[in-house]
C-alpha positions in Angstrom: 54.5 16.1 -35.1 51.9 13.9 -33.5 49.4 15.0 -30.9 51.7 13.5 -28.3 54.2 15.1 -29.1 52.8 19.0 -29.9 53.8 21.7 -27.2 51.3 22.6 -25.1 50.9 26.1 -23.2 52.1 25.6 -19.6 49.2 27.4 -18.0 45.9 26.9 -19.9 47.1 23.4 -21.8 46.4 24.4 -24.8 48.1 23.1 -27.8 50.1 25.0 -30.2 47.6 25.0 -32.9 44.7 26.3 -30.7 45.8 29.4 -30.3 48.0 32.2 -32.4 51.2 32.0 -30.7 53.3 30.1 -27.9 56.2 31.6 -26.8 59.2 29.1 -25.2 61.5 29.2 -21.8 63.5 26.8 -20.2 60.9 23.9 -19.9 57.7 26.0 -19.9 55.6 27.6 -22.7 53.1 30.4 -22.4 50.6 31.6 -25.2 49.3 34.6 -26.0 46.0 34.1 -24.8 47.6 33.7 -21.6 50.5 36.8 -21.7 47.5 38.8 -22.7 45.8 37.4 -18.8 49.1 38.3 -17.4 49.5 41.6 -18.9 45.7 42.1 -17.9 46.2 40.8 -14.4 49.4 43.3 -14.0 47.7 46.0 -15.1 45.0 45.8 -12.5 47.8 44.7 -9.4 46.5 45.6 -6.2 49.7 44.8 -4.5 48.6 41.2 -3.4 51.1 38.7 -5.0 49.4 35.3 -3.6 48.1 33.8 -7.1 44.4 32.6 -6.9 44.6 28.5 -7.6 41.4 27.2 -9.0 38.7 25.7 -7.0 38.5 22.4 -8.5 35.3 21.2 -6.4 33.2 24.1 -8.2 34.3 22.8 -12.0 31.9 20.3 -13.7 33.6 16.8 -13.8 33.6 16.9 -17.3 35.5 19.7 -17.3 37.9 18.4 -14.9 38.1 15.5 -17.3 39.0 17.5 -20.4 41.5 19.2 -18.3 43.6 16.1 -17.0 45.5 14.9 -20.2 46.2 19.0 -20.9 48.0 19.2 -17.4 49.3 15.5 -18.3 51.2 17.0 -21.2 51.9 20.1 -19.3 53.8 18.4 -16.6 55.6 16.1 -19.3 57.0 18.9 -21.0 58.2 20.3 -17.5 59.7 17.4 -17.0 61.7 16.6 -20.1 63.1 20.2 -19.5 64.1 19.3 -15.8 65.7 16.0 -17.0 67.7 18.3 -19.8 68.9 20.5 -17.4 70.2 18.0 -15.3 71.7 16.1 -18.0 73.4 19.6 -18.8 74.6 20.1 -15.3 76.1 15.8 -15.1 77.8 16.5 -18.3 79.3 19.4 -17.0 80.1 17.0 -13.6 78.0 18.4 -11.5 78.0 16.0 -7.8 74.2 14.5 -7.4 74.5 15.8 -4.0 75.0 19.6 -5.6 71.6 18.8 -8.1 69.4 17.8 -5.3 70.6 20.4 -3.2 69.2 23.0 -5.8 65.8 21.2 -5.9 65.5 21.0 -2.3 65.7 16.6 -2.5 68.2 14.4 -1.5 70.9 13.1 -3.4 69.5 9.3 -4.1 66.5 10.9 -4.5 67.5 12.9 -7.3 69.6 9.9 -8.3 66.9 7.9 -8.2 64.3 10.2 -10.9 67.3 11.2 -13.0 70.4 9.2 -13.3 70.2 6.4 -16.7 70.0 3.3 -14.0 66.8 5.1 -11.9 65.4 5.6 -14.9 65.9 2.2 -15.7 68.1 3.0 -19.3 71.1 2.0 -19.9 73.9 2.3 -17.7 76.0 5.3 -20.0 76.7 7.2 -16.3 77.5 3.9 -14.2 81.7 5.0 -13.8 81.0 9.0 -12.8 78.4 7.5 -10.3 79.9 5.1 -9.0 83.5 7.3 -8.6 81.0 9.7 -7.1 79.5 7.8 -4.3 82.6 6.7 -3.2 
């Protein structure tokens, strides 16, 4: 497997081989290092559920650096596992209108990001789309 191509823990970025274990769900991963944080951050719960994002404008730019192809890979994986899914739901011949409903877009939209000709592939769902627009 190349670098490219190794999965990569969802929160922290880190790839497979940098820590002991990554555990898989529908388009995420998590690693221990991070379910151990969780567990941790569960244990203390005082009742607030906002998550704390980081405060990028206190992290040295290097650092910010280092972090950008992690997140890169982060969000690829995220998004191969979205594109599955909706594959999976226009095999099953589910309307676009129905998909980008469920993610809160509209239907060319979510035409647009997902369907073979948006993507700019070849044409393998032209007939259901078209049928479907009609």
């Amino acid at each position: 497997m190349s670098p490219a191509e190794q999965v990569h823990c969802s929160f922290c970025g880190k790839a497979a081989p940098e820590v002991r274990k990554i555990i898989a769900g529908p388009g995420i991963y998590i690693c221990d290092e991070c379910v151990a944080l969780c567990v941790e951050i569960l244990r203390l719960d005082d009742g607030v559920s906002r998550p704390a994002l980081p405060d990028w404008s206190d992290v040295p730019t290097e650092e910010l650096l280092t972090r950008l192809p992690r997140i890169a890979r982060v969000q690829d994986q995220v998004d191969e596992g979205l594109r599955r899914l909706v594959d999976e739901l226009r095999r099953r011949k589910v309307a676009w209108a129905t998909i980008g409903e469920a993610l809160g877009l509209s239907r060319q939209t979510v035409w647009e990001r997902f369907s073979a000709r948006g993507r700019g592939l070849a044409e393998s769902d032209d007939v259901a789309e078209a049928a479907e627009q009609r």
